[in-house]
N, CA, C and O atoms as a printed pandas DataFrame, in Angstrom:
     atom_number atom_name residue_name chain_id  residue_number  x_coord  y_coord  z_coord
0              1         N          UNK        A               1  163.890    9.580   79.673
1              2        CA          UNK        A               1  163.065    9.664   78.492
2              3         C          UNK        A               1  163.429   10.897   77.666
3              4         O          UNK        A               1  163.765   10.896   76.482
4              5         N          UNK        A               2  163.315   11.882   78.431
5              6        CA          UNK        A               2  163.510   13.730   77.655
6              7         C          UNK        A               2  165.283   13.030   76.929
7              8         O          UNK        A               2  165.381   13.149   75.708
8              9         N          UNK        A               3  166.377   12.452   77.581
9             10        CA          UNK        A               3  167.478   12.129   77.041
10            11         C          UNK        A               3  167.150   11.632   75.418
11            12         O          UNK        A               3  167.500   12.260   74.419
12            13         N          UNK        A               4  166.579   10.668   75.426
13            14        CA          UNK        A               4  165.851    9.979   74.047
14            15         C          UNK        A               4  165.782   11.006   73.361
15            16         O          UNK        A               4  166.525   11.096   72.384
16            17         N          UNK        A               5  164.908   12.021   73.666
17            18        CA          UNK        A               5  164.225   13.262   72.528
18            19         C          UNK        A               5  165.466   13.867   72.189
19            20         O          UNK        A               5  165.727   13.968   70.990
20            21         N          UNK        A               6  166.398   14.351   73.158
21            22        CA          UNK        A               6  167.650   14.903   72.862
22            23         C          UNK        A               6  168.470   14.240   72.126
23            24         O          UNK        A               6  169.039   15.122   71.483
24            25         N          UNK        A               7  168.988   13.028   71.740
25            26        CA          UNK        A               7  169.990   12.710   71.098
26            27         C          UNK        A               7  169.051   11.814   70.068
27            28         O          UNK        A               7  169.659   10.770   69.833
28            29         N          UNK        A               8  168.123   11.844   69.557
29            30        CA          UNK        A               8  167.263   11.904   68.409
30            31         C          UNK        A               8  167.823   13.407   68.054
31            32         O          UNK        A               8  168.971   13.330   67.615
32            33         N          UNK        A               9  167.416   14.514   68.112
33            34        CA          UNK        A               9  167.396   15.723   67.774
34            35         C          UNK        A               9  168.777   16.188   67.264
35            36         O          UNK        A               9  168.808   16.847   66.225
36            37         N          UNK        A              10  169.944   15.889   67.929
37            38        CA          UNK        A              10  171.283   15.961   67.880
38            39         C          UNK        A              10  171.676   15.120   66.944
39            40         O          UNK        A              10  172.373   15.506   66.006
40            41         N          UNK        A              11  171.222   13.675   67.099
41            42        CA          UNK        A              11  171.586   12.681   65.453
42            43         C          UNK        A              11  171.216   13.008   64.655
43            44         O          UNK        A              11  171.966   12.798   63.702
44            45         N          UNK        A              12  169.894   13.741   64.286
45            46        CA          UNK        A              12  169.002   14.267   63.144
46            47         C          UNK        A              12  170.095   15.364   62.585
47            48         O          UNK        A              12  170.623   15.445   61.476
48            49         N          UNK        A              13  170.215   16.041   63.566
49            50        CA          UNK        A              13  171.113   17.422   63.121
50            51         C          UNK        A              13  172.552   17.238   62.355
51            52         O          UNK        A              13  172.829   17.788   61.289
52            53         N          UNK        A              14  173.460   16.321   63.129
53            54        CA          UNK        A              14  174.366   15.464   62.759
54            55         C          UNK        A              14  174.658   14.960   61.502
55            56         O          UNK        A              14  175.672   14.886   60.807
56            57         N          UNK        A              15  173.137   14.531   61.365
57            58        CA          UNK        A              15  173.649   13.431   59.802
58            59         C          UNK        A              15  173.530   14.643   59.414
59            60         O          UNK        A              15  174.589   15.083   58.964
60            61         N          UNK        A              16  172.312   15.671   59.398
61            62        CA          UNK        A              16  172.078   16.790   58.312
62            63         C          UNK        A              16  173.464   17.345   57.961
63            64         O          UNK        A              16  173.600   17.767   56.813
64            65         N          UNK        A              17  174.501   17.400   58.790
65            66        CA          UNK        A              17  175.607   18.141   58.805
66            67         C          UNK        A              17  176.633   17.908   58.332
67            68         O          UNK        A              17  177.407   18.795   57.971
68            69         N          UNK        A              18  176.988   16.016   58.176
69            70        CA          UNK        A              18  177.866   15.031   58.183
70            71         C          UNK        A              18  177.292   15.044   56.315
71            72         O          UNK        A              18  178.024   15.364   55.378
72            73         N          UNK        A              19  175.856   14.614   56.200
73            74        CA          UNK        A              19  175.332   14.786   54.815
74            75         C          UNK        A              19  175.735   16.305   53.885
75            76         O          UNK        A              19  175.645   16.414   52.662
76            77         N          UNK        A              20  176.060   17.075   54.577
77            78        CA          UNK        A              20  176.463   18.233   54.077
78            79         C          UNK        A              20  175.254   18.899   53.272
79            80         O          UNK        A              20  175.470   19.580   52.269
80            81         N          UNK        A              21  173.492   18.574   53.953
81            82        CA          UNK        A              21  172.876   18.938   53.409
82            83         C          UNK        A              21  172.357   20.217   54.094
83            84         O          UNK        A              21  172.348   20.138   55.323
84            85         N          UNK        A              22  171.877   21.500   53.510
85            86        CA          UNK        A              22  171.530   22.781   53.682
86            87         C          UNK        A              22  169.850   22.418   53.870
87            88         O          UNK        A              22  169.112   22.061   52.951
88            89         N          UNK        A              23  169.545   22.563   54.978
89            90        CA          UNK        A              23  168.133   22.364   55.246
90            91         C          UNK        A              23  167.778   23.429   56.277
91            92         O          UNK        A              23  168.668   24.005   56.902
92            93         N          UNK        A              24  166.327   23.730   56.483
93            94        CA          UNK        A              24  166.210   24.738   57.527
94            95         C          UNK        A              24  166.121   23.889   58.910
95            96         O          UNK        A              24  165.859   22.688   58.972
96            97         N          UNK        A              25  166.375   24.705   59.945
97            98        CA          UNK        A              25  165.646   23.805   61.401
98            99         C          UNK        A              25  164.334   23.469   61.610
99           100         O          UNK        A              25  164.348   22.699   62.570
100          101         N          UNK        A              26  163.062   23.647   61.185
101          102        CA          UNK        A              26  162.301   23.454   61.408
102          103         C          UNK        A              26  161.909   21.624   60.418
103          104         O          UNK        A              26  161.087   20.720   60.572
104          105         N          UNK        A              27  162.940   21.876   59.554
105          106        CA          UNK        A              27  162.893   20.643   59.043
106          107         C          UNK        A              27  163.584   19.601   59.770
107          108         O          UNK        A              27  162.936   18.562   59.898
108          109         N          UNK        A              28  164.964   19.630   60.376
109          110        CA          UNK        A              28  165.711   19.208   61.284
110          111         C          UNK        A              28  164.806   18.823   62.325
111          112         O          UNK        A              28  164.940   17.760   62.932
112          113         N          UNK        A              29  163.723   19.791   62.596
113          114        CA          UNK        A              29  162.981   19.586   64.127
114          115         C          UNK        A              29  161.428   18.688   63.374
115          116         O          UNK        A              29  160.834   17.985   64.192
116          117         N          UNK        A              30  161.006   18.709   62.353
117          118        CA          UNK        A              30  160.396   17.527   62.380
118          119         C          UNK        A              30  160.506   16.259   61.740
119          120         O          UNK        A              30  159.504   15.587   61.495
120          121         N          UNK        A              31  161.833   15.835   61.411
121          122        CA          UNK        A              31  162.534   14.696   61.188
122          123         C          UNK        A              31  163.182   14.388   62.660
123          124         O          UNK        A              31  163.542   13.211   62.634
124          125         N          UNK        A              32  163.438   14.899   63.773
125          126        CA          UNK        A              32  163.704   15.097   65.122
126          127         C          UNK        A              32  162.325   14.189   65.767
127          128         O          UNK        A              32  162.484   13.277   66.579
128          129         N          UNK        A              33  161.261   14.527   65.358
129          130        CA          UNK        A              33  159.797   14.597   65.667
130          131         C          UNK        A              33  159.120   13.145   65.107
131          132         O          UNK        A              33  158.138   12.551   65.551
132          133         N          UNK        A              34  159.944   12.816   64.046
133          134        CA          UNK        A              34  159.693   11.742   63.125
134          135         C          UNK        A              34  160.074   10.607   63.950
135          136         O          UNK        A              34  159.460    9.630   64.379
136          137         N          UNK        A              35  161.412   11.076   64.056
137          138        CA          UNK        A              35  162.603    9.328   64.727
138          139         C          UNK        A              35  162.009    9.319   65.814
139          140         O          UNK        A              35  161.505    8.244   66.141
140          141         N          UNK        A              36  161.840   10.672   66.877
141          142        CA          UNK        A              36  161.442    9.941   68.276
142          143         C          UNK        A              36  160.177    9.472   68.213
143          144         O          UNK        A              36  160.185    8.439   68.882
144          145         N          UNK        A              37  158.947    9.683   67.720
145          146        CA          UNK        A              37  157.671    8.510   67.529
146          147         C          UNK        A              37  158.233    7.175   66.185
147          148         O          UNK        A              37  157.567    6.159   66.380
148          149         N          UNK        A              38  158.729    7.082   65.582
149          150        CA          UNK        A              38  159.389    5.926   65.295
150          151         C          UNK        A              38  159.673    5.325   66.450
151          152         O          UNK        A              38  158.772    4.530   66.714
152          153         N          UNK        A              39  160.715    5.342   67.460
153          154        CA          UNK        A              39  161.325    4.716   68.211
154          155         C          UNK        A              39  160.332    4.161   69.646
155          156         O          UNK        A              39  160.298    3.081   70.237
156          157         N          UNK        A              40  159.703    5.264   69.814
157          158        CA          UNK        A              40  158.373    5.498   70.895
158          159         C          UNK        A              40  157.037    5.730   70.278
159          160         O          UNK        A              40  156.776    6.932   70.335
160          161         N          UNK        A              41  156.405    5.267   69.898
161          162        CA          UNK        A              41  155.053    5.546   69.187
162          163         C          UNK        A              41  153.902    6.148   70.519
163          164         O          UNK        A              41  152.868    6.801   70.377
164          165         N          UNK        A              42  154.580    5.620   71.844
165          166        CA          UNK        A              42  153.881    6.258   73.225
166          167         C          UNK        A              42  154.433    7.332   73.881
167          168         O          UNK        A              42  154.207    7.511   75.078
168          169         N          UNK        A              43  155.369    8.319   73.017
169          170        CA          UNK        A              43  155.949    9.015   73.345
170          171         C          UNK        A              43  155.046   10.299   73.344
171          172         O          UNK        A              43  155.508   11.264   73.953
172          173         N          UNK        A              44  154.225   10.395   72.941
173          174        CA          UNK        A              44  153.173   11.683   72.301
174          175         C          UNK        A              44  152.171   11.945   73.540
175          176         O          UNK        A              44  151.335   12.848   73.573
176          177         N          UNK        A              45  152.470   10.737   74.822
177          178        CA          UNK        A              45  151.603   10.561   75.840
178          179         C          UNK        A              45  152.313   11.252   76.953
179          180         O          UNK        A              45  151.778   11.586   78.010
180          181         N          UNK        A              46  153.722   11.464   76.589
181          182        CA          UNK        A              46  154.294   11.957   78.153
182          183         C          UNK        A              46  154.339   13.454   77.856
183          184         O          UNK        A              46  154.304   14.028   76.768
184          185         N          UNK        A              47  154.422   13.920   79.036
185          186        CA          UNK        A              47  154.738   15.469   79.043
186          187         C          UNK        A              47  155.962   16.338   78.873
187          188         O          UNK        A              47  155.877   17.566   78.846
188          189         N          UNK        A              48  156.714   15.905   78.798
189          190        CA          UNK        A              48  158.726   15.509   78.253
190          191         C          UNK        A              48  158.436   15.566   77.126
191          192         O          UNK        A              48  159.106   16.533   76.765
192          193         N          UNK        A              49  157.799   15.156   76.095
193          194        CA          UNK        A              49  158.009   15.487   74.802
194          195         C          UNK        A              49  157.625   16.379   74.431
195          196         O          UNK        A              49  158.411   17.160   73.895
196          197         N          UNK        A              50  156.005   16.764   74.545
197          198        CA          UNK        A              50  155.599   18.347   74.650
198          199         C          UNK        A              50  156.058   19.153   74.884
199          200         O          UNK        A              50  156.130   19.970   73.966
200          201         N          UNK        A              51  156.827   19.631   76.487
201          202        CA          UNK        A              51  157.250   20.263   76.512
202          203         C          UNK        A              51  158.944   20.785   75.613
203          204         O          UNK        A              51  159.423   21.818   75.145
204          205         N          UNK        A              52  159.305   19.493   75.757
205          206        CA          UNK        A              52  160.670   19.620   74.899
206          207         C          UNK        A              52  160.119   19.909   73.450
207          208         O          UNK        A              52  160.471   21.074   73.259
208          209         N          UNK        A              53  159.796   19.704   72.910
209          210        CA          UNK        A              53  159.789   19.768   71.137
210          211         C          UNK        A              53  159.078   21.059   71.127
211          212         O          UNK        A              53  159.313   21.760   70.142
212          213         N          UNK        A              54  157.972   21.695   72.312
213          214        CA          UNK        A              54  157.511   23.162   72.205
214          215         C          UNK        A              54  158.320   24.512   72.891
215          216         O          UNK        A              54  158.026   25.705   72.958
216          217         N          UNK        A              55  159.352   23.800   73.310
217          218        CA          UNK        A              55  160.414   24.842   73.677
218          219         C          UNK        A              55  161.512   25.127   72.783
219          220         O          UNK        A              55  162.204   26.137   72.656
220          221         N          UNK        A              56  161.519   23.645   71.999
221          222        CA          UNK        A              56  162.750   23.891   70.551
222          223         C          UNK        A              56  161.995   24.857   69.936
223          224         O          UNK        A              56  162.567   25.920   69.694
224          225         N          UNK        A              57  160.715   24.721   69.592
225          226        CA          UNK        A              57  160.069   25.114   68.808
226          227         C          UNK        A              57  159.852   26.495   68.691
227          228         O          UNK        A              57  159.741   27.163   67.663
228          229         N          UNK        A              58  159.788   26.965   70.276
229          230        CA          UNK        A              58  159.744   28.603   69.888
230          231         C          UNK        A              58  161.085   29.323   70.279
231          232         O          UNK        A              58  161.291   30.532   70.379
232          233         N          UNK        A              59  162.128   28.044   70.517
233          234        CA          UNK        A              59  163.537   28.922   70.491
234          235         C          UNK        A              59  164.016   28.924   68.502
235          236         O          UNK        A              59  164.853   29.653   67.969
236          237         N          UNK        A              60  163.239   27.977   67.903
237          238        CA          UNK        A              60  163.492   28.386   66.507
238          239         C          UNK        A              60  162.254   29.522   65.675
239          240         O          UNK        A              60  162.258   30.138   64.609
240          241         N          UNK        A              61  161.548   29.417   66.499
241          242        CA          UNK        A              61  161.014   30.756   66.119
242          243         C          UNK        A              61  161.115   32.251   66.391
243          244         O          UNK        A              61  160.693   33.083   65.587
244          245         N          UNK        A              62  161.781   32.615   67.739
245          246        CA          UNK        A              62  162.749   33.507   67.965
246          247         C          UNK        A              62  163.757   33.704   67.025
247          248         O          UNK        A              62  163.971   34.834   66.587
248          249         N          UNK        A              63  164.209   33.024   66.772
249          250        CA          UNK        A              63  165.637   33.170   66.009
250          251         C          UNK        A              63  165.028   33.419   65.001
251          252         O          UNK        A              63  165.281   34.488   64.446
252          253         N          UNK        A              64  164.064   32.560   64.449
253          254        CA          UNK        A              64  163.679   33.462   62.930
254          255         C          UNK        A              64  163.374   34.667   62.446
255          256         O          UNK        A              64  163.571   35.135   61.325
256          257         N          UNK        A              65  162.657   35.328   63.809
257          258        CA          UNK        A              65  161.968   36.583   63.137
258          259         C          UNK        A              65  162.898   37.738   63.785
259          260         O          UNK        A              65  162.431   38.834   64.092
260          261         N          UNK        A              66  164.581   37.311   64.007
261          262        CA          UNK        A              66  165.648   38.461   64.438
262          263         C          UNK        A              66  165.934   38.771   63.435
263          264         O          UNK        A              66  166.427   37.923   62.691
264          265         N          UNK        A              67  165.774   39.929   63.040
265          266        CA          UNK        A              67  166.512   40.534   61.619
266          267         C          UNK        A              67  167.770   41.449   62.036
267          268         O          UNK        A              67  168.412   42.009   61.147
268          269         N          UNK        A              68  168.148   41.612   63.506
269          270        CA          UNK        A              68  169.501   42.442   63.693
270          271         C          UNK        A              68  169.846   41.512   64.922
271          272         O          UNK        A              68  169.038   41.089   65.749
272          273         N          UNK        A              69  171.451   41.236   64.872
273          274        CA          UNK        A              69  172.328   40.978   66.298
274          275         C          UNK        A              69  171.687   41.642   67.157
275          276         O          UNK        A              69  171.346   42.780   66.834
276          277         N          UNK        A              70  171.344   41.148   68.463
277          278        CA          UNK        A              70  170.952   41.100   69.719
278          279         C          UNK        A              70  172.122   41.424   70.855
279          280         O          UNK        A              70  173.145   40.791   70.597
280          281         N          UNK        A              71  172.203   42.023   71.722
281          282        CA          UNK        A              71  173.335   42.127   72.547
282          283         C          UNK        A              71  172.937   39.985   73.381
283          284         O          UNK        A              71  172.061   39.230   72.961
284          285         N          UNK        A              72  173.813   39.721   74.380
285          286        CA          UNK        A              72  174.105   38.670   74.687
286          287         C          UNK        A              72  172.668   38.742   75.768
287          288         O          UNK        A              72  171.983   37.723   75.679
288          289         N          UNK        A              73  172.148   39.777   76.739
289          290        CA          UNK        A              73  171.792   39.504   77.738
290          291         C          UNK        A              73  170.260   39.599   76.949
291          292         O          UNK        A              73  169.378   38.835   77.340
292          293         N          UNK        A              74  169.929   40.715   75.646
293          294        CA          UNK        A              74  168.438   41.101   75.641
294          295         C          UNK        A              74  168.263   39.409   74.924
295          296         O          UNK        A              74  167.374   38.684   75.371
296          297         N          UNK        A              75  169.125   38.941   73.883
297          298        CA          UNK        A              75  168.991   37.782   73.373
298          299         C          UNK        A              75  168.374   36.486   74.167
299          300         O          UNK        A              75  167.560   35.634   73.811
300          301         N          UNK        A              76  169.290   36.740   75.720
301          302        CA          UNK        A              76  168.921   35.591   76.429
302          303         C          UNK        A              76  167.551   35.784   77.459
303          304         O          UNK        A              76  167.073   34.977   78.255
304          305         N          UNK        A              77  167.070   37.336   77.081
305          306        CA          UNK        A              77  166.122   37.560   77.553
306          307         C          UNK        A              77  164.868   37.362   76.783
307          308         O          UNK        A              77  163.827   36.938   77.287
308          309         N          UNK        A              78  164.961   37.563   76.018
309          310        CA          UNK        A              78  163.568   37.616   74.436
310          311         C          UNK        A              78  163.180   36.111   74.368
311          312         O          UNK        A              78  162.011   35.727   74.338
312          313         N          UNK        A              79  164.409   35.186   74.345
313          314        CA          UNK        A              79  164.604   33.683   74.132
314          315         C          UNK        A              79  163.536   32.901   75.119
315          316         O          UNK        A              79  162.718   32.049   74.771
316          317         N          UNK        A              80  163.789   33.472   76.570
317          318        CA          UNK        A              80  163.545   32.841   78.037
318          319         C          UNK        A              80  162.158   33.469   77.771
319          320         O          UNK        A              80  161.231   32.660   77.750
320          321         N          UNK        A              81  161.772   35.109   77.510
321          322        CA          UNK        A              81  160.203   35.141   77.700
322          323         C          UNK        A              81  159.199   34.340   76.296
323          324         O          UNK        A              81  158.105   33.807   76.480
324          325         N          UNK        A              82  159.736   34.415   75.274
325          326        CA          UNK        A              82  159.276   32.944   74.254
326          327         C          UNK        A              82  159.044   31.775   74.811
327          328         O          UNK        A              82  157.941   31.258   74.638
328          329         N          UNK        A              83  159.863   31.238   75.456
329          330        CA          UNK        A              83  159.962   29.578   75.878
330          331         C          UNK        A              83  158.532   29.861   77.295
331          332         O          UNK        A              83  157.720   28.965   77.524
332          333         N          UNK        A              84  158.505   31.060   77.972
333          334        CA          UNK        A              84  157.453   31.218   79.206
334          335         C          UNK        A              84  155.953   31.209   78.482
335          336         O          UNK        A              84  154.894   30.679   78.820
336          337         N          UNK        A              85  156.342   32.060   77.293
337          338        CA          UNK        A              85  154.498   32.324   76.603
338          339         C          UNK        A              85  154.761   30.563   76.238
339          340         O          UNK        A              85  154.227   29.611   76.807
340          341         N          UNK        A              86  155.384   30.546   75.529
341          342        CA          UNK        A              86  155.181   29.533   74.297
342          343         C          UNK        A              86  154.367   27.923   75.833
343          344         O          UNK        A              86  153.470   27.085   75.925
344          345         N          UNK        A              87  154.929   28.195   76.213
345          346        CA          UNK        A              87  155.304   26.388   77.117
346          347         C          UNK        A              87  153.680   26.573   78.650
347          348         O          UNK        A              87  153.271   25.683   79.396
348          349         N          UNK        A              88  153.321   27.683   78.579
349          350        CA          UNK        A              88  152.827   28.133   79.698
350          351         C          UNK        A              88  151.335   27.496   79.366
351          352         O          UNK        A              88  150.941   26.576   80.081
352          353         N          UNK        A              89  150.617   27.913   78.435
353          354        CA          UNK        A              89  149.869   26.753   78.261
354          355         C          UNK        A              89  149.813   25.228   78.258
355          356         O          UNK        A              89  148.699   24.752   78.478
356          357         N          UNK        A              90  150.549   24.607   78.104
357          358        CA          UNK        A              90  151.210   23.099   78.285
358          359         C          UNK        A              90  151.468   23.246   79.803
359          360         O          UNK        A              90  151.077   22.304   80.493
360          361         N          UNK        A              91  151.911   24.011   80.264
361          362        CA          UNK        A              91  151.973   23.597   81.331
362          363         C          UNK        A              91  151.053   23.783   82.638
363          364         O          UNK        A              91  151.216   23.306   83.761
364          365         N          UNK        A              92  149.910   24.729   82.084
365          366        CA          UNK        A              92  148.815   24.748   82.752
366          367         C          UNK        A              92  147.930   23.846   82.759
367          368         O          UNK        A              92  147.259   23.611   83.764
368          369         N          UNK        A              93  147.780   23.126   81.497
369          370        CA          UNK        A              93  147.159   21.850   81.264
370          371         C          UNK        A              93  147.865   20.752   82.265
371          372         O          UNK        A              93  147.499   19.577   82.250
């Protein structure tokens, strides 16, 4: 199922790219958000989508509010404690 959400997300991105259109990700991620309930309208019921679309979600919100290059390790560190706050409620539920 989580496969589905992924290559929705990757085609979305794709055409955006292939279209040669300049859009932000958060638009990418809810036209991403669009096709997979198009395709699954019972998709909003599993826990695979939640969690996936709220982990894109605050790995594109990380990235937004970097205003300087990151070394490789604090980057992959800042990223990983985002995705723990962000997802930790969802997953306490």
């Amino acid at each position: 199922m989580r496969l589905r959400y992924c290559l929705a997300g990757i085609g979305v991105a794709a055409l955006s790219l292939y279209l040669d259109r300049a859009t932000s990700p958060s638009r990418v991620l809810a036209l991403a958000l669009a096709v997979v309930l198009l395709l699954d309208p019972w998709a909003v019921l599993s826990p695979g989508f939640w969690l996936s679309f709220g982990a894109v979600g605050a790995i594109l919100f990380v990235f937004a509010l970097r205003n300087r290059p990151q070394g490789a390790l604090r980057g992959a560190l800042t990223t990983q404690v985002a995705v723990t706050i962000a997802l930790w409620p969802l997953l306490a539920a």
